[in-house]
Structure formats: C-alpha cells, structure tokens
C-alpha positions in Angstrom: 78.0 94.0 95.1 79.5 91.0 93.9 80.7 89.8 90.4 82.8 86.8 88.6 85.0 85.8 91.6 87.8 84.9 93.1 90.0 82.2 91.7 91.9 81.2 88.4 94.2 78.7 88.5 96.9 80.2 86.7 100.6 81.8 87.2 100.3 84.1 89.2 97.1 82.7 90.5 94.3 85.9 90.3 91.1 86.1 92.0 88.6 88.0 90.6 85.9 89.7 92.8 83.3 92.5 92.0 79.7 93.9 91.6 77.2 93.0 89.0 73.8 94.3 88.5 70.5 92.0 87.1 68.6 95.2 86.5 67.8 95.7 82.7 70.7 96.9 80.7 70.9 98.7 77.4 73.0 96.8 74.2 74.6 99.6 73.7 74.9 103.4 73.0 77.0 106.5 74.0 77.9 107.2 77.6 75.7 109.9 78.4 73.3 107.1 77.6 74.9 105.1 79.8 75.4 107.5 82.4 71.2 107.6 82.2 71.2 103.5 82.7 73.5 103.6 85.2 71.4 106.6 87.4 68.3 104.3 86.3 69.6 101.4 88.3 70.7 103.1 91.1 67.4 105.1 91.7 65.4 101.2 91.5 67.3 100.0 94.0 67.2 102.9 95.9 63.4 102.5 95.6 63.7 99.1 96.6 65.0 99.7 100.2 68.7 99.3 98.7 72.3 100.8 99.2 71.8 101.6 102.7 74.7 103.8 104.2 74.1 102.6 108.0 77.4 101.3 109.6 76.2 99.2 112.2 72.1 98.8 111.8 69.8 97.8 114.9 68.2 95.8 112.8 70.6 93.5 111.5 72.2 92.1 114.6 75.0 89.4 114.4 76.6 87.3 116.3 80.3 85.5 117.3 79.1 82.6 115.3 77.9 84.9 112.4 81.4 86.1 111.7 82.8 82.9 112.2 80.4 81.6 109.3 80.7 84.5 107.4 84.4 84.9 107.7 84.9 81.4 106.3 82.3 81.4 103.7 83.4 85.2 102.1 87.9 84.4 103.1 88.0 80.6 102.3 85.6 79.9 99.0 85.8 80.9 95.4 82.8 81.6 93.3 84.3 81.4 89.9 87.0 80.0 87.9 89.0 79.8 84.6 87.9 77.3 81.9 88.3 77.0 78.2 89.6 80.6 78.7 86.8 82.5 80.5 85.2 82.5 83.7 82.5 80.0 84.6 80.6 79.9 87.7 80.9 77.5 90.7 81.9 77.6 94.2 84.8 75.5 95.8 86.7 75.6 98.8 89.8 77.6 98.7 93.0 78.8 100.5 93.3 82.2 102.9 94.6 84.8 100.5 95.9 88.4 101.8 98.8 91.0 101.5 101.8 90.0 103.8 103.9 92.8 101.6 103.5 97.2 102.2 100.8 98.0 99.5 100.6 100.8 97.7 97.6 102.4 96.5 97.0 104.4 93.3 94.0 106.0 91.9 94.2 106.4 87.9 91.7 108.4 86.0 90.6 108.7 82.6 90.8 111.3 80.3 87.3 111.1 80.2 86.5 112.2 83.9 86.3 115.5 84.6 88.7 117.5 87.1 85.8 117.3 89.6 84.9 113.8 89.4 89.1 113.0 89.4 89.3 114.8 93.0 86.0 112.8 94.6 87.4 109.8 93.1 90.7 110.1 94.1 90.4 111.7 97.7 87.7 108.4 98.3 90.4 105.8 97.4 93.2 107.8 99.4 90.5 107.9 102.6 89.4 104.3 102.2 93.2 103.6 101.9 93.9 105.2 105.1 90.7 103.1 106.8 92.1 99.6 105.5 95.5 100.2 107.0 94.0 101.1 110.5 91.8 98.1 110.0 94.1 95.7 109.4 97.5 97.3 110.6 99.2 96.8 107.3 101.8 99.0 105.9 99.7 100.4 103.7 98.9 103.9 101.8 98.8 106.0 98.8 101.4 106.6 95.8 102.2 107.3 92.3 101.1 105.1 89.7 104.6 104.1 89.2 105.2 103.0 92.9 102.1 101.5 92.7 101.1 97.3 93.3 97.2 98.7 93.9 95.8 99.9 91.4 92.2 102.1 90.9 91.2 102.7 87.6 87.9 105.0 86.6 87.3 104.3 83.3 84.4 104.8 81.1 83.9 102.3 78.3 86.3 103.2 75.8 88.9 103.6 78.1 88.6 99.9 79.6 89.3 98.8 75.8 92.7 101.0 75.8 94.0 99.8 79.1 93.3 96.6 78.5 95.5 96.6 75.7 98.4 97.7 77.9 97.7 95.0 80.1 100.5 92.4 78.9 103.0 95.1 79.7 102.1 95.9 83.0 101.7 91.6 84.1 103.8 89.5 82.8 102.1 86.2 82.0 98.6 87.8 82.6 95.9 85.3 81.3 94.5 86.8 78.3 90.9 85.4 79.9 91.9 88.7 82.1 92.9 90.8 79.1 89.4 89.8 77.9 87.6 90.2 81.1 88.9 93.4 81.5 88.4 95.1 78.1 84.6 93.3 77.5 83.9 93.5 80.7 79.4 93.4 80.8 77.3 96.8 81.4 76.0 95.1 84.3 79.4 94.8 86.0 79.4 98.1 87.6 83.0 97.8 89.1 85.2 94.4 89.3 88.9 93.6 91.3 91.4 91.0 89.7 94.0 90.4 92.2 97.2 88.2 91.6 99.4 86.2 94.1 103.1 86.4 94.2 104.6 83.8 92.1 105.4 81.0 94.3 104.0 82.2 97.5 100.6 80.5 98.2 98.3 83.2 98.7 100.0 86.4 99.0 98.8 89.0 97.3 101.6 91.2 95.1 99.2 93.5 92.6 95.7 94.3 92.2 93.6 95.8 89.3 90.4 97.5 90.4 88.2 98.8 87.6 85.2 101.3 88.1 83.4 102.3 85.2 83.0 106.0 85.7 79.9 106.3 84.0 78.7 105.8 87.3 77.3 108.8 89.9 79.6 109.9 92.8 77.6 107.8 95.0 77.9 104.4 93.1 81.5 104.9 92.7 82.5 105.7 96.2 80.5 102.1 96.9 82.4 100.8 94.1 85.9 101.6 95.9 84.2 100.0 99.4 83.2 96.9 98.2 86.3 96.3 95.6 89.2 97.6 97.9 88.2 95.5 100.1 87.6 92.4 98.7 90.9 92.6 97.0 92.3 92.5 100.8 90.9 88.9 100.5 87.7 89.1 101.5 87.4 88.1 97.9 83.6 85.9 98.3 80.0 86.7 99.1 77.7 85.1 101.1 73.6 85.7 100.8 73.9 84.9 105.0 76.3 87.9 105.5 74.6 90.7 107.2 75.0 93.4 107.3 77.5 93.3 104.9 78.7 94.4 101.2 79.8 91.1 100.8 76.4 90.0 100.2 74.8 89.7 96.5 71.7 91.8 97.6 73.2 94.9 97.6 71.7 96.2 100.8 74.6 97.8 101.9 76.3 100.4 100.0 79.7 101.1 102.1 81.5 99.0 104.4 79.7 98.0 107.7 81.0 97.3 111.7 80.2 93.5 110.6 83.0 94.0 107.2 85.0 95.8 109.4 85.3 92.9 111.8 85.7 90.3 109.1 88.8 92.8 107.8 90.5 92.5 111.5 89.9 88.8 111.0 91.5 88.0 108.2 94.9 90.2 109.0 94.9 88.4 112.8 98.2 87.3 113.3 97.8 83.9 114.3 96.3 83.5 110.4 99.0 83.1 107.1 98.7 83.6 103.9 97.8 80.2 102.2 96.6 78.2 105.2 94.1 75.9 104.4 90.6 76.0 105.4 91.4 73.3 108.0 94.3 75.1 109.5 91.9 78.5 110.0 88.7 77.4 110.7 89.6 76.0 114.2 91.2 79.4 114.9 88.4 81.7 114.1 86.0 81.4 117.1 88.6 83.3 119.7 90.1 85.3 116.9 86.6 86.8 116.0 85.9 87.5 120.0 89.6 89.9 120.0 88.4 90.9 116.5 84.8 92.3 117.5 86.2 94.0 121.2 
C-alpha cells in the first residue's frame, strides 16, 4: 500500500514511500470515529478479495524476468517529489538507494495506545526487524529510541501533530514540506516512511521516520510495518505489474511475499552500491535475480 513517494531533492535528500486508501473518508471527528472508518475500509477490501496473507500464491506465478522488471521499476524510480514546498506527483528515473551503515530499529508508541496494542506493535517491528536482517544480511536489529536511526512511530491523530513539532530537533535541516507532511498527513494515508540519505553520500540511507496511525486494527498495522519497513530498505516505489507483491497500489497483498522477499535479496546483492545509476544496475540484475531467487 503505497503513498507520496520516494524522492525530494533536498539536503539530506528524503524519499518518501507509503500506503494511501481511495475508499471514502470522513472530514473529521474523534478517533473512536476514526477507529470505525478505518475497520470500515479494511472490511471493503477485505470483501473485495483484498489484503491476502499468502506468502507465495499458485496463482500468481513470476518469473526471472518479472523481478528483473519489477526490481528496476519499484528500486530505481520515484513517484513523487518536492515543489513549491509539497509533494506533487510524477514518476522519474532515479538512483539505487539502501543502508550501507548497522541500522537500528526502534518502535515508539503513543500515549494514546494501550499497553496491549504497545506489546503487538512493538514485538511486530522487533520480528520484522529480525526478518530484514536475514533477508538482506545487514547489521541490523532493535534498540532504544536514543540509539535509534529507524524509527516506528504509532500515533493516533493528535499525536502526529506533537511529534511533528519536535521534528526540527531530531533532523537538522529537515524540509518543513516534511514537518508538514508529517503533522497534516491525509486520513487516507494509513501509514507513510520518509527516509533521508547521508549528507554527501549518494544514496545511503542514515535515518528513517515511519509513521502508523494507530487508529488502525492489529491487522492493518502489522501490514503497515511490512510494507513501510521495507520500503524504507529502498524498495521505496510501486509498480501495478508487481505480483504478488505489497509493492503494488492494489493492495492485494497484506504482508510481505517470496516475490518482496526476493526483490529485498536483490537490492542488498553485493555486486550493487548505494547510488549507482540505473545504467550501472540494470545490466547486473538478470544473474543477480537467478542467485537471489535460489
């Protein structure tokens, strides 16, 4: 589930990446009402055949070229960018982004989430944690908040409009488009990940921001850290030809699938760098998907 996306051209460069609903949303209200539009969506695309929580489906089959495509359409494009300060839509070629540095993961919750909801939410970001590093062999796991250069925020409404006051002082020269992004951020964006390259090193990856609004059920939320934790590994675009795949607008998939899982060993082969160019990459990516898929 895909939102604004992936690249501002600003110091430290940021890519945004994230899920956004087109089911009706209400203008406002309190959270339990939200809570109740949030369920509402879920259950219609539930209805509709949606959110499916198979790994590796029989009846989505894919193939070397398939992940060659896929990988270069979701690793090497942006979908979004900065203008007039705020994000505006359209797609462009773009650099290979990742972490080359350990990352550590932290999962912050609000004062609004209960000490039930806190524990789900924080043992699935400290299991998906565990699942990227074996996936792409980084050093990689969970923190404190103050150790932290990963961070996984449930939030409810209210809460996003704090933090994002405290922004500034967490990022230096953070665009306020960000600050905006992040405290107005629309009732249908269900979750979104800004993630901001070192200063001075082309596509490296040094902090990430992942907000989930935790008006959301256990279900949405755990799809919420899928799709956003691993985006903000670089997989950072989505492609309506990815399948199956949460890096796919049509919200099919729910959790992470054989075919993301792939395009994650991919994209932390060692024969690819941060900031190569598409035509440096591309070339590569037939035999690196073949090791990749064995």
């Amino acid at each position: 589930m895909s939102i604004l996306s992936r690249i501002l051209l600003i110091a430290p460069i940021l890519f945004v990446a994230g899920c956004v609903e087109t089911y009706p949303i209400a203008p406002s209200g309190t959270e339990s009402e939200l809570q109740r539009v949030y369920a509402a969506a879920e259950a219609s695309m539930r209805d509709l055949g949606k959110m499916r929580t198979d790994v590796s489906p029989k009846d989505a089959p894919f193939s070397y070229d398939d992940l060659v495509q896929d990988f270069a359409q979701i690793a090497l494009h942006n979908e979004y960018r900065i203008a007039g300060g705020r994000f505006i839509a359209g797609e462009s070629e773009t650099f290979l982004r990742r972490w080359e540095t350990p990352v550590r993961v932290a999962a912050i919750n609000g004062a609004s989430t209960s000490e039930s909801a806190a524990r789900f939410n924080t043992g699935e970001v400290s299991k998906f944690t565990r699942r990227l590093s074996r996936l792409t062999d980084l050093d990689m796991r969970t923190s404190t908040k103050e150790e932290a250069n990963f961070l996984v925020l449930f939030l409810n409404e209210n809460e996003q409009v704090d933090f994002a006051n405290t922004l500034p002082t967490i990022l230096r020269d953070i665009s306020p488009a960000v600050v905006d992004a992040f405290r107005n951020s629309p009732r249908n964006i269900f979750c979104a990940a800004f993630a901001f390259t070192k200063p001075g090193q082309k596509g490296v990856y040094g902090n990430v921001l992942i907000l989930v609004k935790s008006e959301h059920s256990d279900f949405m939320r755990k799809s919420c850290v899928h799709e956003e934790m691993a985006q903000a590994m670089g997989l950072t675009n989505d492609s309506p030809e990815a399948r199956p795949s949460i890096f796919n607008d049509d919200e099919e998939f729910a959790f992470l699938t054989r075919h993301d899982e792939i395009l994650l060993r991919m994209l932390y082969d060692p024969r690819l760098k941060a900031g190569m160019e598409s035509y440096e990459v591309i070339p590569l990516l037939p035999a690196i998907a073949r090791d990749a898929a064995r």
